[in-house]
N, CA, C and O atoms as a GROMACS GRO file, in nm:
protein
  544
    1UNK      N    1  -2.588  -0.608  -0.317
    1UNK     CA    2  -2.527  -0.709  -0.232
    1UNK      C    3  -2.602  -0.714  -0.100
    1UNK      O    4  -2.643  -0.626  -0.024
    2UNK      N    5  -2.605  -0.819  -0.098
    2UNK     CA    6  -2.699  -0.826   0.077
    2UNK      C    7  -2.606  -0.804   0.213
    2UNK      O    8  -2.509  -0.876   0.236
    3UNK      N    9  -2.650  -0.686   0.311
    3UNK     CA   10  -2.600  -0.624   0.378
    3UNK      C   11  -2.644  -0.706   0.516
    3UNK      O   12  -2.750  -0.768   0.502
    4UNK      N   13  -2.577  -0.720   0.662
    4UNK     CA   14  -2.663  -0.777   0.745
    4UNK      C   15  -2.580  -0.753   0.857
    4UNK      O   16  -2.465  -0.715   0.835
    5UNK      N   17  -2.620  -0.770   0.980
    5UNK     CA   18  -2.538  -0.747   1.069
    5UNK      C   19  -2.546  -0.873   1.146
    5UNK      O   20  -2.652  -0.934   1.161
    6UNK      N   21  -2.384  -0.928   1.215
    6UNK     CA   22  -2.353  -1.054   1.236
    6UNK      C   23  -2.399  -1.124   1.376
    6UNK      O   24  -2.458  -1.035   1.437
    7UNK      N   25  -2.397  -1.231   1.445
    7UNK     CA   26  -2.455  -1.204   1.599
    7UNK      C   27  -2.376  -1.193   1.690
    7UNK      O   28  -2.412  -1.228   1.802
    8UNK      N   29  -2.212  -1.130   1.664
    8UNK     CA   30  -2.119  -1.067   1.721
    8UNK      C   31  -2.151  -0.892   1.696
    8UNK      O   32  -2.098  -0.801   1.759
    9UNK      N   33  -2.219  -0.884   1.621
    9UNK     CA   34  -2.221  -0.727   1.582
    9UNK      C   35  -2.154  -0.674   1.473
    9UNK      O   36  -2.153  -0.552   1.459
   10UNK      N   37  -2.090  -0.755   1.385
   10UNK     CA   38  -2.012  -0.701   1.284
   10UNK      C   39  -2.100  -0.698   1.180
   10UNK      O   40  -2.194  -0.775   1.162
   11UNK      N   41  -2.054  -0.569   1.083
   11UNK     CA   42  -2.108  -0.549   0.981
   11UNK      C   43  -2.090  -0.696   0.914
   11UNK      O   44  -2.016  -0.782   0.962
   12UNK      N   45  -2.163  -0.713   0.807
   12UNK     CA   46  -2.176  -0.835   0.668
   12UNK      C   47  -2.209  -0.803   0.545
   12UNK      O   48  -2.322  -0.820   0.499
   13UNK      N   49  -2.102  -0.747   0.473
   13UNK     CA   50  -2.182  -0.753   0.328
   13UNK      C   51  -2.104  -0.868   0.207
   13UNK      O   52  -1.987  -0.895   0.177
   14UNK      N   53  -2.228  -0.910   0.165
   14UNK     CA   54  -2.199  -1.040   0.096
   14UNK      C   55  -2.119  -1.144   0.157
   14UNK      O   56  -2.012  -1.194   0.120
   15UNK      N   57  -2.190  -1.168   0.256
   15UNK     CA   58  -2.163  -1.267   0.340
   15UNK      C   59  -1.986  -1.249   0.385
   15UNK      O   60  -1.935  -1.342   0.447
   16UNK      N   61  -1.903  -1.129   0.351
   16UNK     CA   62  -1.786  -1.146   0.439
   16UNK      C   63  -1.808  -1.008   0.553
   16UNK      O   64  -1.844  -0.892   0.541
   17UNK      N   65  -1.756  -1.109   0.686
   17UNK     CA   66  -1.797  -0.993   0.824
   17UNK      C   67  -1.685  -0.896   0.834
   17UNK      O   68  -1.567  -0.928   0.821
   18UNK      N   69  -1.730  -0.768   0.860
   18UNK     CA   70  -1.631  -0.687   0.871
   18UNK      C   71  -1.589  -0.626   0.985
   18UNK      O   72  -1.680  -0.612   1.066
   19UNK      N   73  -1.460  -0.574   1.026
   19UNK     CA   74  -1.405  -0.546   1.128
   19UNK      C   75  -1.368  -0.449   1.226
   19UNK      O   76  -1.420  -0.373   1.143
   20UNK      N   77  -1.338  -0.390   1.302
   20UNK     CA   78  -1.341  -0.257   1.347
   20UNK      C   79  -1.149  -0.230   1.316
   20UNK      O   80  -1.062  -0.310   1.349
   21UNK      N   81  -1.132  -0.131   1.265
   21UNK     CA   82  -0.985  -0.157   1.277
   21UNK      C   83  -0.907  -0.046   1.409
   21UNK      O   84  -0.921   0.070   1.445
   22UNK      N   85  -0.832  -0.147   1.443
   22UNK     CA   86  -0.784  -0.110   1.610
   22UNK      C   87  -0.708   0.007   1.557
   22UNK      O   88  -0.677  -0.001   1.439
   23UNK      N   89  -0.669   0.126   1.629
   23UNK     CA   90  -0.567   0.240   1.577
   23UNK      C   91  -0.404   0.161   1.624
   23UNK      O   92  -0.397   0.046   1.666
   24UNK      N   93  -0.295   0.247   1.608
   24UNK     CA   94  -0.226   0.180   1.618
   24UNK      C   95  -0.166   0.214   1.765
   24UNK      O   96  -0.116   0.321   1.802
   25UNK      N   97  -0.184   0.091   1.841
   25UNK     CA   98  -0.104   0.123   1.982
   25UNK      C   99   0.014   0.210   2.007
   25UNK      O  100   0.110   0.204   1.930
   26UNK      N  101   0.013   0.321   2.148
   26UNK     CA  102   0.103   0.424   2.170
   26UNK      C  103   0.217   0.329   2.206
   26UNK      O  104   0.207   0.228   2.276
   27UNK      N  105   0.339   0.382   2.140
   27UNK     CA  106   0.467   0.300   2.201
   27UNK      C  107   0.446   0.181   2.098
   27UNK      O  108   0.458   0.078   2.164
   28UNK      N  109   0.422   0.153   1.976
   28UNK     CA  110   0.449   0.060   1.874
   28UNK      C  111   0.570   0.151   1.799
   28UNK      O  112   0.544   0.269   1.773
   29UNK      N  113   0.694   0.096   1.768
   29UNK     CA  114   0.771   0.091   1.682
   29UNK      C  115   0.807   0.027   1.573
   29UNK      O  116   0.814  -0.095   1.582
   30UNK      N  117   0.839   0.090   1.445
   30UNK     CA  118   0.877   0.004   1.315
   30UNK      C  119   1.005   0.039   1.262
   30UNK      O  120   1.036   0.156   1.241
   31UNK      N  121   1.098  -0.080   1.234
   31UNK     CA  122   1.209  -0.086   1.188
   31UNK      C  123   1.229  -0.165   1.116
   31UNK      O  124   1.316  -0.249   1.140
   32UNK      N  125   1.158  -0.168   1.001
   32UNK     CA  126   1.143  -0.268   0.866
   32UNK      C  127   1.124  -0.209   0.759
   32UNK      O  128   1.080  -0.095   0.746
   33UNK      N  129   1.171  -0.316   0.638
   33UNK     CA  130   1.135  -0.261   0.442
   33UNK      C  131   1.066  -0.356   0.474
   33UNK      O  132   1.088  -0.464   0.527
   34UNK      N  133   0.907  -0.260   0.405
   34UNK     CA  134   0.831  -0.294   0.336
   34UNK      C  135   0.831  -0.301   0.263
   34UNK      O  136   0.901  -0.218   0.206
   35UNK      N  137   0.736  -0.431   0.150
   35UNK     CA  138   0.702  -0.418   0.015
   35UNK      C  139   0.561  -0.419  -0.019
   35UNK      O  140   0.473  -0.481   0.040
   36UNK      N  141   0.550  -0.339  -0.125
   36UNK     CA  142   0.372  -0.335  -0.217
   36UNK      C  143   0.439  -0.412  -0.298
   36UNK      O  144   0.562  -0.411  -0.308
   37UNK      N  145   0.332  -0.512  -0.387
   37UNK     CA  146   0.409  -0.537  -0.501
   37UNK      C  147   0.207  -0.538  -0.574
   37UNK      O  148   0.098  -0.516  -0.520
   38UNK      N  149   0.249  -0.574  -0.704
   38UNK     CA  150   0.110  -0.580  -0.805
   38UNK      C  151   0.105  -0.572  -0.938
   38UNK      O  152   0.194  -0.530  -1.013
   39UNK      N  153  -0.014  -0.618  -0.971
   39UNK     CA  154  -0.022  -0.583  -1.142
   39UNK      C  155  -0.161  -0.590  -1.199
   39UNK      O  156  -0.266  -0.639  -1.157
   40UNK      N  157  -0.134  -0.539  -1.284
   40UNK     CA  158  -0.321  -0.548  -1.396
   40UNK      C  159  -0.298  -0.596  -1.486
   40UNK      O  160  -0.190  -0.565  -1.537
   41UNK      N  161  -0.392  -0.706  -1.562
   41UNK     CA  162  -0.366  -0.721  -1.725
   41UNK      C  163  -0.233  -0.833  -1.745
   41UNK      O  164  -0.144  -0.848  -1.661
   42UNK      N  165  -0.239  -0.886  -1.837
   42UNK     CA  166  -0.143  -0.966  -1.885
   42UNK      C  167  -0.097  -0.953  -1.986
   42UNK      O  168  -0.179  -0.960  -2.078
   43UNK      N  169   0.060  -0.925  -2.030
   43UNK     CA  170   0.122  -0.840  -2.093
   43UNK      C  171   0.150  -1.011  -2.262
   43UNK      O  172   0.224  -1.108  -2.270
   44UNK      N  173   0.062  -0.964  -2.335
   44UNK     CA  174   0.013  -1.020  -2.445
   44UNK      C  175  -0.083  -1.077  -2.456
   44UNK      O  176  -0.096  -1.148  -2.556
   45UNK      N  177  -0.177  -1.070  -2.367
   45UNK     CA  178  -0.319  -1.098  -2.385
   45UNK      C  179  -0.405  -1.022  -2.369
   45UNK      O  180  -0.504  -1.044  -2.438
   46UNK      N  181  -0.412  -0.880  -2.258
   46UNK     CA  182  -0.455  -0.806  -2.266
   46UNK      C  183  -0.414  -0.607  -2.338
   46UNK      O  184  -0.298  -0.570  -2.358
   47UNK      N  185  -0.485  -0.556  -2.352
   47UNK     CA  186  -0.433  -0.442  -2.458
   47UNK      C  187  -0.342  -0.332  -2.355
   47UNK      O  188  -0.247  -0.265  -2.394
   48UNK      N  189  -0.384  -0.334  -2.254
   48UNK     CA  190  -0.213  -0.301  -2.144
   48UNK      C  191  -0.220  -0.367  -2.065
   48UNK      O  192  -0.308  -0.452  -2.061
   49UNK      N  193  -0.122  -0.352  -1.965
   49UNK     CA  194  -0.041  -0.432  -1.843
   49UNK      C  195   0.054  -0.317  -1.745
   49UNK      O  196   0.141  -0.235  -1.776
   50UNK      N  197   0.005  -0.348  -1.644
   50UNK     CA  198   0.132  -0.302  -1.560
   50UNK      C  199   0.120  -0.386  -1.415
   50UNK      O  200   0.053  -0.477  -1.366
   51UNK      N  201   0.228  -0.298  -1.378
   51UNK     CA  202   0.306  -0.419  -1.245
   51UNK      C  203   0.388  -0.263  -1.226
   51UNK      O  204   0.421  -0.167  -1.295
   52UNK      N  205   0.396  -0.323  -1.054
   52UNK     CA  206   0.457  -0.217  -0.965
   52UNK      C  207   0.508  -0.310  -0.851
   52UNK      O  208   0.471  -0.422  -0.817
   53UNK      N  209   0.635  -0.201  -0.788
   53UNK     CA  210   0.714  -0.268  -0.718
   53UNK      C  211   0.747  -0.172  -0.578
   53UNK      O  212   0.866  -0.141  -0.588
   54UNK      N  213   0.700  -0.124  -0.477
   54UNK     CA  214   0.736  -0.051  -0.377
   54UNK      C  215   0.819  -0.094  -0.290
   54UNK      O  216   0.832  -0.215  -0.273
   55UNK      N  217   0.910   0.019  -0.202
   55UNK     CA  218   0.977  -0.047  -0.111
   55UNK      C  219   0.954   0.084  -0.024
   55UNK      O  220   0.980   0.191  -0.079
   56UNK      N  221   0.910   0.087   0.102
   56UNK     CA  222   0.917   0.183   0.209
   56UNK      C  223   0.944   0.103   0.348
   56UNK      O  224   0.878   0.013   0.401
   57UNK      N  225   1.082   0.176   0.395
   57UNK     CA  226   1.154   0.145   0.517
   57UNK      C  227   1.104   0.282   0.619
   57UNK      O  228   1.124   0.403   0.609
   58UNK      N  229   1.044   0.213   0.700
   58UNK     CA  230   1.053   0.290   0.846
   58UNK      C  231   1.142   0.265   0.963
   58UNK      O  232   1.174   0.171   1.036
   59UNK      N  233   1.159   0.358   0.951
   59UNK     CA  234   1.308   0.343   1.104
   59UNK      C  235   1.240   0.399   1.234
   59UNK      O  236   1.143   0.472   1.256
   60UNK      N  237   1.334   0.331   1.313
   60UNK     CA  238   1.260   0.372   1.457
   60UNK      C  239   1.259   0.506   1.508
   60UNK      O  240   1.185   0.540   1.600
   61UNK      N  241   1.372   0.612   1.429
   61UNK     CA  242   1.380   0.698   1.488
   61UNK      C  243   1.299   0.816   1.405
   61UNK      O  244   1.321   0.938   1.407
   62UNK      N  245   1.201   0.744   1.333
   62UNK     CA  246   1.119   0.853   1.302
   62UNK      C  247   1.109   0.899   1.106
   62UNK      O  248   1.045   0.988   1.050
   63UNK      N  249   1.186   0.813   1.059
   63UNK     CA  250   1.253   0.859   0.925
   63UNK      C  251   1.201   0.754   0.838
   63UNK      O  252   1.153   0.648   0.879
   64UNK      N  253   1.215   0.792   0.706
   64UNK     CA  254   1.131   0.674   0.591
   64UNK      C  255   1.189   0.687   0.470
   64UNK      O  256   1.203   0.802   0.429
   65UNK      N  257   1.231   0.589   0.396
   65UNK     CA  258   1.290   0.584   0.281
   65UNK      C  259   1.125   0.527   0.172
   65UNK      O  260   1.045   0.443   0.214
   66UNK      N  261   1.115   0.583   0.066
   66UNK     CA  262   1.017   0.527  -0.028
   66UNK      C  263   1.104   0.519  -0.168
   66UNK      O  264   1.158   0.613  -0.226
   67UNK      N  265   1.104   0.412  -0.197
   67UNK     CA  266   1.100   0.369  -0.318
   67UNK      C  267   1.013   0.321  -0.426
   67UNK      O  268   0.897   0.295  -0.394
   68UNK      N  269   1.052   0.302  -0.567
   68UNK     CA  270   0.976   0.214  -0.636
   68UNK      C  271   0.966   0.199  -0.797
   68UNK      O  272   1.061   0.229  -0.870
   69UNK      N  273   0.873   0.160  -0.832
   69UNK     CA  274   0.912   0.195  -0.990
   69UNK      C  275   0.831   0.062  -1.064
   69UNK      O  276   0.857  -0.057  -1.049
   70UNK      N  277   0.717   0.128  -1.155
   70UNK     CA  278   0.577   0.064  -1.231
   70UNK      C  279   0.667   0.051  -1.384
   70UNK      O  280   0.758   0.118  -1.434
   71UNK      N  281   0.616  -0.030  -1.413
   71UNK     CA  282   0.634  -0.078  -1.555
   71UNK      C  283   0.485  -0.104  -1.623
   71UNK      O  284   0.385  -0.167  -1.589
   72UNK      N  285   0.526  -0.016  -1.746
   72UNK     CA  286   0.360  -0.062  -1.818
   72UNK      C  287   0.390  -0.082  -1.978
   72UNK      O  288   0.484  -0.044  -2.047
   73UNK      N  289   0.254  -0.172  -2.016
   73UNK     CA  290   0.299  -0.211  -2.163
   73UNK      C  291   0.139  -0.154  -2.211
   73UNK      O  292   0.032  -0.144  -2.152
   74UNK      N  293   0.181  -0.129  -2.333
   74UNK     CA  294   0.033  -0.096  -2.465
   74UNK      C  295   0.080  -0.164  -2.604
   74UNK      O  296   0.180  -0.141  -2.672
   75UNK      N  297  -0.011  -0.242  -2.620
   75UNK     CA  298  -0.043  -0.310  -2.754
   75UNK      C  299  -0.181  -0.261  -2.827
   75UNK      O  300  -0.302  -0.279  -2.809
   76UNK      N  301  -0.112  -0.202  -2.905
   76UNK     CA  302  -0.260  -0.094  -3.022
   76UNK      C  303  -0.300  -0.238  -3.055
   76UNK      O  304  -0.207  -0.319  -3.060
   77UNK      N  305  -0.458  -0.294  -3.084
   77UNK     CA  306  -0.505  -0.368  -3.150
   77UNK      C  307  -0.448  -0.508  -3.110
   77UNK      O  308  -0.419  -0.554  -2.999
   78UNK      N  309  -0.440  -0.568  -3.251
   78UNK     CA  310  -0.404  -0.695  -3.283
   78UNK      C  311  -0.241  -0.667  -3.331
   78UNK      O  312  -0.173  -0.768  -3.350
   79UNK      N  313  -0.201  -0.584  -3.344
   79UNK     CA  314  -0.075  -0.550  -3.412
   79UNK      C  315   0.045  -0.627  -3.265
   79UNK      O  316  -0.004  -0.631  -3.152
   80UNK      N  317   0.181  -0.676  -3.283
   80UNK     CA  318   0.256  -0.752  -3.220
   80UNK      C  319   0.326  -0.661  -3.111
   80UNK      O  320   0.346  -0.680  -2.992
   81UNK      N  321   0.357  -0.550  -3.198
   81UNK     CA  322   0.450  -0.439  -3.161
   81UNK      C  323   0.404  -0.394  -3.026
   81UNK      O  324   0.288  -0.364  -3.001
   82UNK      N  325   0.519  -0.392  -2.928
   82UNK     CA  326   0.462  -0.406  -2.758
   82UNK      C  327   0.480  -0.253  -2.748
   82UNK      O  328   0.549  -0.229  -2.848
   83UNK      N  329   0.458  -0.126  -2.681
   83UNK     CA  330   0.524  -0.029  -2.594
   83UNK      C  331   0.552  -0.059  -2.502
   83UNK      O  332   0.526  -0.169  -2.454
   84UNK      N  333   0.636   0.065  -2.430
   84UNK     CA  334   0.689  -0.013  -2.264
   84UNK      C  335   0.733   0.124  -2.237
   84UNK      O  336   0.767   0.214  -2.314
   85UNK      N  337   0.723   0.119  -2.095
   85UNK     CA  338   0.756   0.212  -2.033
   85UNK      C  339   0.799   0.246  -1.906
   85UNK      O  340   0.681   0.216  -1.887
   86UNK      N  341   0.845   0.277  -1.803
   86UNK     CA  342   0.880   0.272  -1.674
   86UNK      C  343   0.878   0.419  -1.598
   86UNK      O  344   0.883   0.526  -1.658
   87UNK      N  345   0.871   0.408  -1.482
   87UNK     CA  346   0.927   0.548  -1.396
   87UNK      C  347   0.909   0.506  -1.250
   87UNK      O  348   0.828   0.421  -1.214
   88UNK      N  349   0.999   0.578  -1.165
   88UNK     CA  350   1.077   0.532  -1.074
   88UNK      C  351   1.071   0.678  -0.997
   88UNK      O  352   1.103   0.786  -1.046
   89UNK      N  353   1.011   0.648  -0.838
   89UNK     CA  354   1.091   0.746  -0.787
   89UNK      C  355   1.118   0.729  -0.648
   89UNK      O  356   1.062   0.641  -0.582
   90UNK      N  357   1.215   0.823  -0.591
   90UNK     CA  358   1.255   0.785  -0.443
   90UNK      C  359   1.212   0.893  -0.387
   90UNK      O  360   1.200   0.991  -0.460
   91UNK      N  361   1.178   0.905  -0.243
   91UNK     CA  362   1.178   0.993  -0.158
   91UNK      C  363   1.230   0.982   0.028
   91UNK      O  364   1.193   0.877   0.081
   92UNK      N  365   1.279   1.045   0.089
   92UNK     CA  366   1.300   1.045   0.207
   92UNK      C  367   1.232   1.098   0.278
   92UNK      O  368   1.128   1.132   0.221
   93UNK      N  369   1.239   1.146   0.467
   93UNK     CA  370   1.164   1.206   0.512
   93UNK      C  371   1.112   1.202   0.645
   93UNK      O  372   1.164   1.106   0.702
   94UNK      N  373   1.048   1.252   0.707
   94UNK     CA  374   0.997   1.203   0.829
   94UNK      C  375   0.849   1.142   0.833
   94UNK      O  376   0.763   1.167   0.748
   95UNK      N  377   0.836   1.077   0.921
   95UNK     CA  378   0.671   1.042   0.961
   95UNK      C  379   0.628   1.006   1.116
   95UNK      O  380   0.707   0.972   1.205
   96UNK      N  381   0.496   1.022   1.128
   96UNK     CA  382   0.430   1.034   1.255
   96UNK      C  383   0.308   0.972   1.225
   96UNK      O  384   0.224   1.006   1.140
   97UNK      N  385   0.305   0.849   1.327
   97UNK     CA  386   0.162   0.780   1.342
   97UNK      C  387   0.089   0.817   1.474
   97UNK      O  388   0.137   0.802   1.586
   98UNK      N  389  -0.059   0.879   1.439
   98UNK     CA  390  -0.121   0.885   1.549
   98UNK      C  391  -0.256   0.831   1.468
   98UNK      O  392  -0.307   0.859   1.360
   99UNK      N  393  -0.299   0.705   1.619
   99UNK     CA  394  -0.416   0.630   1.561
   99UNK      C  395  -0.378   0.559   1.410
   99UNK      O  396  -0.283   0.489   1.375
  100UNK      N  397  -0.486   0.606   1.347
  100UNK     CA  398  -0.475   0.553   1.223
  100UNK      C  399  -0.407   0.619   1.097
  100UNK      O  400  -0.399   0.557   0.991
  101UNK      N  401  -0.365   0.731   1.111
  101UNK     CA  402  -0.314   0.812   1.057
  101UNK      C  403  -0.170   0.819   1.030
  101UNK      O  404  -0.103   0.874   1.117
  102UNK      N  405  -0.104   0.767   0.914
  102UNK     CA  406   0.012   0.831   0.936
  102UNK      C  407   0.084   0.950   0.847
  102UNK      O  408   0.075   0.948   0.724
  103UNK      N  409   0.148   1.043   0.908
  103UNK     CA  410   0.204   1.154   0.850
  103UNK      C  411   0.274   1.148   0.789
  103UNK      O  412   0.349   1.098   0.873
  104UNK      N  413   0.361   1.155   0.664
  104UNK     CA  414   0.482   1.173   0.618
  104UNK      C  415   0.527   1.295   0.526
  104UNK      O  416   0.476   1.324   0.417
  105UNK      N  417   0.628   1.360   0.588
  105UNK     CA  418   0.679   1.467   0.548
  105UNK      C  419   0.825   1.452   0.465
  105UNK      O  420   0.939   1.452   0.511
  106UNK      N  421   0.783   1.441   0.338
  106UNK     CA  422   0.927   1.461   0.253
  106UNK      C  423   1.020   1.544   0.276
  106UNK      O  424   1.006   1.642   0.350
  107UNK      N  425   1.161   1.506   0.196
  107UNK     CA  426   1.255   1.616   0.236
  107UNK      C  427   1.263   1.743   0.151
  107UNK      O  428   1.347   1.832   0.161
  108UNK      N  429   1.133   1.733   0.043
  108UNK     CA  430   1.088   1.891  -0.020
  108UNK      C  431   0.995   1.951   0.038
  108UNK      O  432   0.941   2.052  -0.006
  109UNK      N  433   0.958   1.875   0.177
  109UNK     CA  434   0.847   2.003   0.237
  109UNK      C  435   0.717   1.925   0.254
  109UNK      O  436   0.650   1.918   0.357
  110UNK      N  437   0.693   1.869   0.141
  110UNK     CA  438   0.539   1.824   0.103
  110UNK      C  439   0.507   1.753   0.219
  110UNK      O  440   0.595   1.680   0.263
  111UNK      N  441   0.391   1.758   0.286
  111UNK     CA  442   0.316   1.644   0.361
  111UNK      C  443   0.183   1.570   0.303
  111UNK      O  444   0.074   1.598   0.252
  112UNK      N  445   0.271   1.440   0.347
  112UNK     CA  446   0.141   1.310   0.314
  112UNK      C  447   0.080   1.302   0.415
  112UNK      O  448   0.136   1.318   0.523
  113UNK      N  449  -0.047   1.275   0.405
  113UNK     CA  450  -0.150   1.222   0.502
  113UNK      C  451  -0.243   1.041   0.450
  113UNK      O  452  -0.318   1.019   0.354
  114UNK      N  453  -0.212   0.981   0.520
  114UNK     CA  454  -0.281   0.810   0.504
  114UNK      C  455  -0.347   0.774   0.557
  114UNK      O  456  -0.357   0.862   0.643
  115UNK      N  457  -0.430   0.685   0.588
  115UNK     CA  458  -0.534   0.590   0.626
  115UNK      C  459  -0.380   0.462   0.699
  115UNK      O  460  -0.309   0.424   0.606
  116UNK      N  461  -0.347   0.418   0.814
  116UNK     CA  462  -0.304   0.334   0.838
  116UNK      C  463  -0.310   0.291   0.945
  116UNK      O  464  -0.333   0.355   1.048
  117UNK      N  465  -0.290   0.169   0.933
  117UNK     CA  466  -0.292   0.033   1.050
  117UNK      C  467  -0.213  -0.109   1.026
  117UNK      O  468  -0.154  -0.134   0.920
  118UNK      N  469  -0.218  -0.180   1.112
  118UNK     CA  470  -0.128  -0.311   1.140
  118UNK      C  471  -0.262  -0.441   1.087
  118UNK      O  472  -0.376  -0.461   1.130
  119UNK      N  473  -0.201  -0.492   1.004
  119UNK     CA  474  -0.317  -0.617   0.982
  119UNK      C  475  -0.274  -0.712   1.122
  119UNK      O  476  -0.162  -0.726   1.171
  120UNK      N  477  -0.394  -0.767   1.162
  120UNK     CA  478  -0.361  -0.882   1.278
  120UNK      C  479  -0.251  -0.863   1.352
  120UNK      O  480  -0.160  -0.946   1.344
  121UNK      N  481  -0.241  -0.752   1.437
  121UNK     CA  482  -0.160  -0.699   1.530
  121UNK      C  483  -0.045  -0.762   1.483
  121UNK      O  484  -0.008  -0.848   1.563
  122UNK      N  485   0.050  -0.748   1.352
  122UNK     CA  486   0.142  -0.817   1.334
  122UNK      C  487   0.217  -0.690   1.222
  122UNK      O  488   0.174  -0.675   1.108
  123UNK      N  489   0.325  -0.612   1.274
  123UNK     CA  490   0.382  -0.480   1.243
  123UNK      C  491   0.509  -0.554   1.131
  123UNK      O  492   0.615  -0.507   1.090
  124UNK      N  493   0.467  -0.636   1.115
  124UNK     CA  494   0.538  -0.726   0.972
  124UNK      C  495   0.455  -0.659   0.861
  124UNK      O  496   0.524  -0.606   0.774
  125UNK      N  497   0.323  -0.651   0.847
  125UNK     CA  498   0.239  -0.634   0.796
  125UNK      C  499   0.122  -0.511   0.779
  125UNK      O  500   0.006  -0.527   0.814
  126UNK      N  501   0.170  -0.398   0.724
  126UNK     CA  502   0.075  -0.254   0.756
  126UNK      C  503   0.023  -0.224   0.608
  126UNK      O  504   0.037  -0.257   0.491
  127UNK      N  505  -0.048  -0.139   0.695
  127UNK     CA  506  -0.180  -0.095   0.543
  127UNK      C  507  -0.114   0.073   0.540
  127UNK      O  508  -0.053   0.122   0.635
  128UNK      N  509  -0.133   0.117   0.458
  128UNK     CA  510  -0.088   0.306   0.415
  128UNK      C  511  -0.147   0.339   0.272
  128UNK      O  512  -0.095   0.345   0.160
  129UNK      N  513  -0.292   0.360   0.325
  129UNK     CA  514  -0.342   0.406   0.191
  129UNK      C  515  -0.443   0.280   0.132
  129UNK      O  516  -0.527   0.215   0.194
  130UNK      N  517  -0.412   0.273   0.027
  130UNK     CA  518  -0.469   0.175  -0.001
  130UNK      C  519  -0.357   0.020  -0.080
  130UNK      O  520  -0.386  -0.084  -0.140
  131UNK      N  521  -0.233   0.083  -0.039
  131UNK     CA  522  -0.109   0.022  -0.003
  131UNK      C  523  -0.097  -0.123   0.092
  131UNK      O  524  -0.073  -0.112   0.212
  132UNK      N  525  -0.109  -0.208   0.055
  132UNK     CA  526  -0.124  -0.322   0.168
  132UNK      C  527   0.048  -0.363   0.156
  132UNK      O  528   0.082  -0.426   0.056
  133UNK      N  529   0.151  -0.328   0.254
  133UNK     CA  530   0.247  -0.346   0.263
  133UNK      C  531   0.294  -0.439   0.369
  133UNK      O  532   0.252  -0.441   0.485
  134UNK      N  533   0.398  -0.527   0.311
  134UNK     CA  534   0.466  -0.633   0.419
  134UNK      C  535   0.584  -0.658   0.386
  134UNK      O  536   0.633  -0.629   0.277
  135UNK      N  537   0.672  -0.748   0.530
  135UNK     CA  538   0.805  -0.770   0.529
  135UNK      C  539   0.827  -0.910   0.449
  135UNK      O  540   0.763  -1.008   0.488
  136UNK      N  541   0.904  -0.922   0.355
  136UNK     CA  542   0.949  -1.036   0.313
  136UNK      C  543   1.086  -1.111   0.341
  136UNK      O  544   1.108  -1.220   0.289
   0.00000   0.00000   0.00000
């Protein structure tokens, strides 16, 4: 792919310019459900399919609800007969954003670590991971 640099200074590959991403301002608060939503494949045309459905609420005082739950299908061959399958899970917890980073600590202990930020300074709209999450 042809790589180039723009006459603002931004990277370019394949002609789309790329961006610096801002960390997330001190004193930003979030008090919204988010949703991921998605899918692969088309469930009778291709030989699997799935689709996923997230929901993660951040509260202002520091706390996070995660939800969610993928559905997937397998069709052996040409044969009609669909599989299916699902799983679902919730978690609670705390979290901490510094910069781009955000922390989240379940209520079994475990800590997450993410890649995150605000698309277009608009906290309707955050990235966590490779999670592109927004308010609907």
């Amino acid at each position: 792919m042809p790589i180039k640099k723009t006459k603002n200074g931004f990277l370019e590959i394949n002609s789309i310019a790329l961006t610096k991403v801002e960390p997330v301002p001190k004193g930003t608060t979030f008090n919204n459900t988010y949703t991921f939503m998605g899918y692969s494949g088309l469930i009778g045309v291709t030989p699997t399919a799935n689709s996923w459905t997230y929901k993660l609420t951040l509260h202002k005082n520091g706390t996070f609800e995660l939800s969610g739950i993928s559905i997937g299908s397998l069709a052996a061959n040409s044969n009609p007969s669909t599989h299916t399958g699902h799983s679902g899970k919730d978690e609670k917890g705390k979290y901490r954003i510094q910069n781009n980073t955000i922390t989240m600590t379940g209520s079994d202990g475990k800590v997450h670590k993410a890649l995150f930020f605000i698309h277009d300074s608009d906290v309707d709209d955050i990235q966590v991971g490779l999670r592109n999450y927004y308010v609907n």
